[in-house]
PADO-26057 format. One record per atom (N, C-alpha, C): atom name; x, y, z; residue in three letters. Coordinates in pm, whole numbers. Example, Ala and Ser with C-alpha at 12.3 -4.5 7.8 and 13.67 -1.06 7.14 Angstrom:
BEGIN
+------+--------+--------+--------+------+
| atom |      u |      v |      w | rest |
+------+--------+--------+--------+------+
|    N |   1319 |   -569 |    780 |  ALA |
|   CA |   1230 |   -450 |    780 |  ALA |
|    C |   1320 |   -330 |    780 |  ALA |
|    N |   1285 |   -225 |    708 |  SER |
|   CA |   1367 |   -106 |    714 |  SER |
|    C |   1290 |      3 |    787 |  SER |
+------+--------+--------+--------+------+
REM end
This chain:
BEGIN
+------+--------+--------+--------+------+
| atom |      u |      v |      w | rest |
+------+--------+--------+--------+------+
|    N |  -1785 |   -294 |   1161 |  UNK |
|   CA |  -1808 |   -171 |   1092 |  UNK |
|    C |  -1761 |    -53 |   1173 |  UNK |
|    N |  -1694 |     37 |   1123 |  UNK |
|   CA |  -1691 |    146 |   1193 |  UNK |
|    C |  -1773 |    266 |   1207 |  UNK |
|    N |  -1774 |    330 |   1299 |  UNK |
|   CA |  -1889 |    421 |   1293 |  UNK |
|    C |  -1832 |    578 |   1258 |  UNK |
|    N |  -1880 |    596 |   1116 |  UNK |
|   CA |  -1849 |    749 |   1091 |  UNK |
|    C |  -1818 |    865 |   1146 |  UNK |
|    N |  -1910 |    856 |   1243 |  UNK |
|   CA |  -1912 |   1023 |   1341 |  UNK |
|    C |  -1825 |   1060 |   1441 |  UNK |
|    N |  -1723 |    908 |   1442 |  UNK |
|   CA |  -1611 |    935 |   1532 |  UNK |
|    C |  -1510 |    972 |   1447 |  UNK |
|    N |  -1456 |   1094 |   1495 |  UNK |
|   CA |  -1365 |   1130 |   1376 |  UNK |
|    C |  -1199 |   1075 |   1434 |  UNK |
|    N |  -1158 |   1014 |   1305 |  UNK |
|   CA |   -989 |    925 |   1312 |  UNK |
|    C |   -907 |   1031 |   1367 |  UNK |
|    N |   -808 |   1022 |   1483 |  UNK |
|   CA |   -728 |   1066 |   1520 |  UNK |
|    C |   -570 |   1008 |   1472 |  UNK |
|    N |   -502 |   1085 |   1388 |  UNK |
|   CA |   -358 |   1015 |   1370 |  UNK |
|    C |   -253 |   1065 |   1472 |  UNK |
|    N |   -166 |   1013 |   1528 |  UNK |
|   CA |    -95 |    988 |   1619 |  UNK |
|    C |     26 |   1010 |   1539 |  UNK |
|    N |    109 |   1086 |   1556 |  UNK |
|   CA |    279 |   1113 |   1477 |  UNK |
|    C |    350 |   1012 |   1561 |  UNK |
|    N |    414 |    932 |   1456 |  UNK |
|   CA |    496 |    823 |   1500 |  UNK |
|    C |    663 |    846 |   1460 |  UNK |
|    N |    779 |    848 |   1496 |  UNK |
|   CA |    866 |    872 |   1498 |  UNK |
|    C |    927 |    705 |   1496 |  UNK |
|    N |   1031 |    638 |   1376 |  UNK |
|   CA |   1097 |    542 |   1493 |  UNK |
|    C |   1241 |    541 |   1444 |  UNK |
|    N |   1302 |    515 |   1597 |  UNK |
|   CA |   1490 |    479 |   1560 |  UNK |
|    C |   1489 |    346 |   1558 |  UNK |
|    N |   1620 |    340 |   1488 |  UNK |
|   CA |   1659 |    201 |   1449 |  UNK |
|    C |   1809 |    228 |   1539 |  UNK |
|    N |   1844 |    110 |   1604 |  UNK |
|   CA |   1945 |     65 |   1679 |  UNK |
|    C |   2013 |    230 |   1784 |  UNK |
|    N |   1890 |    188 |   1870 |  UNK |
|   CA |   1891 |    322 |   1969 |  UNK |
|    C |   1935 |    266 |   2141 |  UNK |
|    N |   1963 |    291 |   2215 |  UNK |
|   CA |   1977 |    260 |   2363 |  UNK |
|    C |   1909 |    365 |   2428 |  UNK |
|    N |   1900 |    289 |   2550 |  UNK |
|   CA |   1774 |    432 |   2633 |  UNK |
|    C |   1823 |    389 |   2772 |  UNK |
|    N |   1872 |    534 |   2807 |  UNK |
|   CA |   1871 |    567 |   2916 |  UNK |
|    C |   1758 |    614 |   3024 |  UNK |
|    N |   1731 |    512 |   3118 |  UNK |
|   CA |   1595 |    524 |   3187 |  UNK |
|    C |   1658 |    584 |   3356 |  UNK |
|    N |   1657 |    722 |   3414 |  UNK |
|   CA |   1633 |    808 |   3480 |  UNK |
|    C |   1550 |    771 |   3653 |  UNK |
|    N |   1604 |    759 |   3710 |  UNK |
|   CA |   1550 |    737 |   3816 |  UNK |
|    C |   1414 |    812 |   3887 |  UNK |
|    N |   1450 |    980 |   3793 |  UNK |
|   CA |   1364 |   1045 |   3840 |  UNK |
|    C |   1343 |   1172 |   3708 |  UNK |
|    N |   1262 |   1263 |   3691 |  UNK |
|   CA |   1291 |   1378 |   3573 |  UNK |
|    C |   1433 |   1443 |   3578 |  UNK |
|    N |   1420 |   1491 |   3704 |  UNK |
|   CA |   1578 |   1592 |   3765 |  UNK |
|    C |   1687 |   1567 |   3704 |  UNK |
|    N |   1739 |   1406 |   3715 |  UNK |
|   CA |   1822 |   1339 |   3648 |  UNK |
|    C |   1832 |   1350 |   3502 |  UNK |
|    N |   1718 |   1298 |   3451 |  UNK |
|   CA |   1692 |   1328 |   3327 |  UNK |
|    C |   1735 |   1454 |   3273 |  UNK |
|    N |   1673 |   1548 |   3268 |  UNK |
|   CA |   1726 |   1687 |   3248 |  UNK |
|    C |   1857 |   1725 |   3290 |  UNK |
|    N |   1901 |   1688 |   3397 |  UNK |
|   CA |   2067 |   1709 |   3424 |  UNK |
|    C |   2155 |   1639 |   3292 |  UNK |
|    N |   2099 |   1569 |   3242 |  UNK |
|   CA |   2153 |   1460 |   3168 |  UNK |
|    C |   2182 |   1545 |   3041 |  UNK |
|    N |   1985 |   1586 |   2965 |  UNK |
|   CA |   1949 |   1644 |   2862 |  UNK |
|    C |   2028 |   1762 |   2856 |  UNK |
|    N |   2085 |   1842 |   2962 |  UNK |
|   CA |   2153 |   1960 |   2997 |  UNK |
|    C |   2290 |   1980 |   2924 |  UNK |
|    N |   2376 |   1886 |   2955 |  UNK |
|   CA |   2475 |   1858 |   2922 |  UNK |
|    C |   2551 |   1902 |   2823 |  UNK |
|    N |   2593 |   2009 |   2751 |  UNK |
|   CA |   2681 |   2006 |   2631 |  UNK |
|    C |   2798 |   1905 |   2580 |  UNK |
|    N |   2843 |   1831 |   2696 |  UNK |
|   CA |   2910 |   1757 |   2620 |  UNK |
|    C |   2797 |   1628 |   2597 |  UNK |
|    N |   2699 |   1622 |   2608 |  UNK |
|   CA |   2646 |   1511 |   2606 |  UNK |
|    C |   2534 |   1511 |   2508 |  UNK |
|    N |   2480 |   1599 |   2478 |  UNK |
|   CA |   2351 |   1679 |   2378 |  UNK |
|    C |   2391 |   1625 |   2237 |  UNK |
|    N |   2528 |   1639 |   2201 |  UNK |
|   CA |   2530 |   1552 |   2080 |  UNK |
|    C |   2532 |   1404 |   2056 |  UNK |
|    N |   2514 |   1337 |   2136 |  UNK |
|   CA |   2529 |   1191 |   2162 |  UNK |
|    C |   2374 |   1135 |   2179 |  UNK |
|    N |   2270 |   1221 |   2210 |  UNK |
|   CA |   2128 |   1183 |   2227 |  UNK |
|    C |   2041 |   1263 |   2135 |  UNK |
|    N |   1938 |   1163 |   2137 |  UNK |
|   CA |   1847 |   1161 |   1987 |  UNK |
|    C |   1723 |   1224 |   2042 |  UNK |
|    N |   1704 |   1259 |   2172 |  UNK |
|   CA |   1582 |   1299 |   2207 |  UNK |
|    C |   1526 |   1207 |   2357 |  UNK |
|    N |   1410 |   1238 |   2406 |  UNK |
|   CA |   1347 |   1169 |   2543 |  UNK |
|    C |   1232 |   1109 |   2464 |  UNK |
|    N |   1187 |    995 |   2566 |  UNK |
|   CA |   1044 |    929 |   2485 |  UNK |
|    C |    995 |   1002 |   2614 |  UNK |
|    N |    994 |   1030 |   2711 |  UNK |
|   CA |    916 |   1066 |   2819 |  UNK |
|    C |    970 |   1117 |   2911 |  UNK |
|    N |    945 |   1195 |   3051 |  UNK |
|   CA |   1018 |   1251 |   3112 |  UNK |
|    C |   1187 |   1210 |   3224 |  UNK |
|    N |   1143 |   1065 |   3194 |  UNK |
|   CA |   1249 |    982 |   3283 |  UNK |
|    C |   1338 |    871 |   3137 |  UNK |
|    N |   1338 |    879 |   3034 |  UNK |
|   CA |   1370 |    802 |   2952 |  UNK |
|    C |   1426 |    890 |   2838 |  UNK |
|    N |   1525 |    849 |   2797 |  UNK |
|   CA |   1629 |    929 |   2705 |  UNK |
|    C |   1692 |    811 |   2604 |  UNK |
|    N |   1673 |    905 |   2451 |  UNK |
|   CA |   1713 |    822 |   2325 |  UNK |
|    C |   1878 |    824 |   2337 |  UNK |
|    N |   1937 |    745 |   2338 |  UNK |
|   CA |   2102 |    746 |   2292 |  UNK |
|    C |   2171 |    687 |   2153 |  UNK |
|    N |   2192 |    765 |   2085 |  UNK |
|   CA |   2273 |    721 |   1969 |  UNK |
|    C |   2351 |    620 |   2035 |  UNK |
|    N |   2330 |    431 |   1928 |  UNK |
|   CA |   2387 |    325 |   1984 |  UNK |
|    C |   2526 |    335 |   1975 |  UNK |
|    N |   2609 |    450 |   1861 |  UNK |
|   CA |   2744 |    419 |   1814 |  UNK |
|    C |   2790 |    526 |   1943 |  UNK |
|    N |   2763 |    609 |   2024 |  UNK |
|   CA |   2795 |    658 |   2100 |  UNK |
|    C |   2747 |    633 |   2279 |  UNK |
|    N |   2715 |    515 |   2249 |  UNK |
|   CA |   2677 |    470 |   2394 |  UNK |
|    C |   2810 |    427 |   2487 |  UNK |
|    N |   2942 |    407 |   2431 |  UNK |
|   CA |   3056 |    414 |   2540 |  UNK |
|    C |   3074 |    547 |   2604 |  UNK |
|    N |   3080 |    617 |   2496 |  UNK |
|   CA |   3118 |    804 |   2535 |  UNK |
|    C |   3019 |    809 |   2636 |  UNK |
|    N |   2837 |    805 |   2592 |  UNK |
|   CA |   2811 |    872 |   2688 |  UNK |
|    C |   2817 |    808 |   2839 |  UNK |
|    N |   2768 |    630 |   2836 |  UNK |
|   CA |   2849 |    621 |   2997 |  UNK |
|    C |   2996 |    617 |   3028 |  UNK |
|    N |   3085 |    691 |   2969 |  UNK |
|   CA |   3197 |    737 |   3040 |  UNK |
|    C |   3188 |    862 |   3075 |  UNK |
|    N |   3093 |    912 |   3047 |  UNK |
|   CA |   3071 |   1094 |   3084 |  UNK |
|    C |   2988 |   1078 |   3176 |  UNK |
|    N |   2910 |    990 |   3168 |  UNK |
|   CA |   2772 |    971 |   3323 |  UNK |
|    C |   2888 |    944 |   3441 |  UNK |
|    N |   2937 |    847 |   3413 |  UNK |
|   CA |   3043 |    792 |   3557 |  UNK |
|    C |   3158 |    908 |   3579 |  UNK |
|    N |   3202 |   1012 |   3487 |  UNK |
|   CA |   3276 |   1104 |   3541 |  UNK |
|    C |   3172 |   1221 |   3581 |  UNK |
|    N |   3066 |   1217 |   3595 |  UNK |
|   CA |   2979 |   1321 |   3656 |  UNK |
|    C |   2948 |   1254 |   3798 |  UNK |
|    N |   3015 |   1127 |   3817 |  UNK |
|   CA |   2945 |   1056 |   3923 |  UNK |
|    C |   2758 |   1020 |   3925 |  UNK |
|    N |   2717 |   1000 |   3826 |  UNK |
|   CA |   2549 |    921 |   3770 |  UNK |
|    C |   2599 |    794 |   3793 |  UNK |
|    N |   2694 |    707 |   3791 |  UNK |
|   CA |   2675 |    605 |   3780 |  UNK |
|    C |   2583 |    538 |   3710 |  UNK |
|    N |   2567 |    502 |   3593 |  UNK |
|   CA |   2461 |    411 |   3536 |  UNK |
|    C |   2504 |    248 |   3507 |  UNK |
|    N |   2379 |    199 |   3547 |  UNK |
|   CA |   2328 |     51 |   3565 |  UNK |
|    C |   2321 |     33 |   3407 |  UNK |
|    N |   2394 |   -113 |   3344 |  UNK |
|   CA |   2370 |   -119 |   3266 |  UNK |
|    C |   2262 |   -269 |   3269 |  UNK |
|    N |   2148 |   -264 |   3176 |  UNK |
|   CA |   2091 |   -377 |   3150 |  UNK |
|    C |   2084 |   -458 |   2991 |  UNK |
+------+--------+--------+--------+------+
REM end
């Protein structure tokens, strides 16, 4: 049974479908990243301060723009 007097909290849920995420070693990075004009159109948003949404049809562009900034990213 649940108990009435706790009042329901709803939680806004957001979800992508066929997304890649770029995970940040640190915030700094992150935001250098988020910064980016050439790169701002290619990402869908951060889930958190070290983790970044990437549009999947643009995931070559953006690690060819990480490796010409010298980021180097690890792919998994």
């Amino acid at each position: 049974m649940m108990d009435n007097s706790i009042p329901q909290k709803r939680i806004p849920v957001k979800i992508h479908r066929n997304v890649c995420l770029i995970r940040c070693a640190d915030a700094s990075t992150a935001l250098e990243i988020t910064s980016r004009k050439t790169l701002s159109e290619h990402l869908l948003g951060q889930l958190d301060d070290r983790t970044i949404l990437v549009r999947h049809d643009r995931l070559q562009t953006v690690l060819e723009e990480l490796q010409k900034s010298e980021l180097h990213p690890r792919l998994v």
